[in-house]
C-alpha positions in Angstrom: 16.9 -14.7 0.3 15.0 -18.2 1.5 11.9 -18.4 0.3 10.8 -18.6 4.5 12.2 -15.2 4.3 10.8 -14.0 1.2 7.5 -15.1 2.1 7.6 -13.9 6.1 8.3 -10.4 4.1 5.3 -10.3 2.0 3.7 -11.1 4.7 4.7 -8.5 7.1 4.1 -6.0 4.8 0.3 -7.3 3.7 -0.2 -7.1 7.3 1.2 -3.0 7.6 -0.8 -2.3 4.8 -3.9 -3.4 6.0 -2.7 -1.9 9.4 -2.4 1.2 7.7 -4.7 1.1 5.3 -8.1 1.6 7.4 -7.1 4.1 9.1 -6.2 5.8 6.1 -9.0 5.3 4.4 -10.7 6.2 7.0 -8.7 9.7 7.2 -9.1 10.4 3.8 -13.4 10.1 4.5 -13.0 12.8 6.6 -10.6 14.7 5.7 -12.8 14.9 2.2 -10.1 13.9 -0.5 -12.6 11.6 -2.0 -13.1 10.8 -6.1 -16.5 12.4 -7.3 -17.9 10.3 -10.0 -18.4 12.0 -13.4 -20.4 10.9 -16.1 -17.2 8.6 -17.4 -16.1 7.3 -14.0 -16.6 3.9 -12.8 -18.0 4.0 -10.0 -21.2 5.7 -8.3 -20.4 7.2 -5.0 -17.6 9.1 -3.8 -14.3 7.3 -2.7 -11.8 7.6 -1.4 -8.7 8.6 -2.9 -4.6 8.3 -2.1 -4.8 4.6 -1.6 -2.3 3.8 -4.2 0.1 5.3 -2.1 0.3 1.9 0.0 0.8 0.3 -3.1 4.1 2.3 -3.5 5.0 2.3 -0.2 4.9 -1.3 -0.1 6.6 -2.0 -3.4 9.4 -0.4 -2.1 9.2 -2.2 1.5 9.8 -5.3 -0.7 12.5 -3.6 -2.5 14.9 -2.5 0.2 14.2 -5.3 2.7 14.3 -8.0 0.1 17.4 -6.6 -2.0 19.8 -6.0 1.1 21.4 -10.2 0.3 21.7 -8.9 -3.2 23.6 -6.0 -2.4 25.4 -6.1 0.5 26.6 -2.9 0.9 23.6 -1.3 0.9 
């Protein structure tokens, strides 16, 4: 993979996860899957939670779409 290529990826997947990421956020509000603090927690007010989720789901964006040159017959 070029680094043009490499670096187009990371950024089309920064961009889909902020796409998706306020809207999610935004659904989770609602929808009430928020983090109460607790006496240990770090922060103050409820948040939201399931956000690491983009985190895996763009890991393995970078995965497949950057390893296809490495393995071709995948």
């Amino acid at each position: 993979m070029t680094l043009f290529a490499a670096i187009s990826l990371f950024l089309l997947l920064v961009a889909g996860s902020w796409l998706v990421g306020f809207p999610l956020r935004r659904w989770l509000t609602r929808a009430g899957v928020l983090d109460r603090p607790k006496a240990h927690s770090s922060h103050d007010r409820p948040v939201p939670r399931g956000g690491g989720l983009l985190v895996v789901i763009a890991f393995f964006g970078w995965f497949f779409l950057s390893s296809h040159d490495a393995m071709p017959g995948i």
